[in-house]
N, C-alpha and C positions, 0 to 999 in steps of 0.2 A: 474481300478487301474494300476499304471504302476509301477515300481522298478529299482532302480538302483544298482545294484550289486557291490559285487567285492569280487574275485575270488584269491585267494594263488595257484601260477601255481606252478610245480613240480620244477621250477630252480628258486623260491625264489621269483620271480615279482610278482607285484598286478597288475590283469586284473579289469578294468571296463568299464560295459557295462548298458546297460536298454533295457527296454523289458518290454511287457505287460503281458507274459503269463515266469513267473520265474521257472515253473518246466520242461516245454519246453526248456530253454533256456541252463539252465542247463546240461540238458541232452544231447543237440548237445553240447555243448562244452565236456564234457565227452565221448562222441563219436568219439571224434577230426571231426565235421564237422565243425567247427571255424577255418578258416586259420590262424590268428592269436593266436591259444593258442595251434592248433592242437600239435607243437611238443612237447610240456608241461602238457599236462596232463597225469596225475589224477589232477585234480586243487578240490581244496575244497574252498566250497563257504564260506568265513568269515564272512561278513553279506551283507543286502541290504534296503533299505531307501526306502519304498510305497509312492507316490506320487499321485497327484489326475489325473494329465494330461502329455500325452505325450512328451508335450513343457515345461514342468516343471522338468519333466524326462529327457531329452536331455543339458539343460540347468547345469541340477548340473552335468549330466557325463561330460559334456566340461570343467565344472568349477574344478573336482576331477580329469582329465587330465592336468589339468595348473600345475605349480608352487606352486603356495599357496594351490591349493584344494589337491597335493598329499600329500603335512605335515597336513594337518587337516583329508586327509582319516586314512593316516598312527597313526595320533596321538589317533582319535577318534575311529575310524571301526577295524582296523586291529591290532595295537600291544597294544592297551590298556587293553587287557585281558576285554573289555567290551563282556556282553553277546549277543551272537547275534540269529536273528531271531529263527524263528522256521527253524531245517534244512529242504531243499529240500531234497526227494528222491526220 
């Protein structure tokens, strides 16, 4: 199983990323070993989307990096007050 995430960093941005093992990944970023979120965190994970395959995984982070994929992350995953996953800890 893979997941795509995304992450509420401490100055307001939404991180997304994917990743096969989501409590691992988590965890380095709460670590700050992620160059990119290291100066931001505490980030809380807002939700994340399981996927069957890797290429399926990488495909919607690219698509939720574009233009359109950030107002549908934003509209659906993050400020919808939708429930999200089970949390990480």
């Amino acid at each position: 199983m893979w997941y795509v995430y995304f992450l509420q960093l401490r100055n307001g941005d939404v991180y997304v990323g994917s990743t096969n093992d989501l409590k691992r990944r988590f965890a380095s970023h709460q670590a700050g070993q992620v160059l990119s979120t290291r100066a931001h965190v505490p980030a809380g994970l807002k939700s994340y989307v399981a996927v069957e395959t890797e290429e399926h995984a990488r495909e919607l982070e690219r698509y939720f990096k574009s233009g359109s994929g950030k107002a549908v992350a934003l509209r659906r995953f993050i400020r919808s007050g939708a429930p999200t996953s089970t949390p990480v800890s």
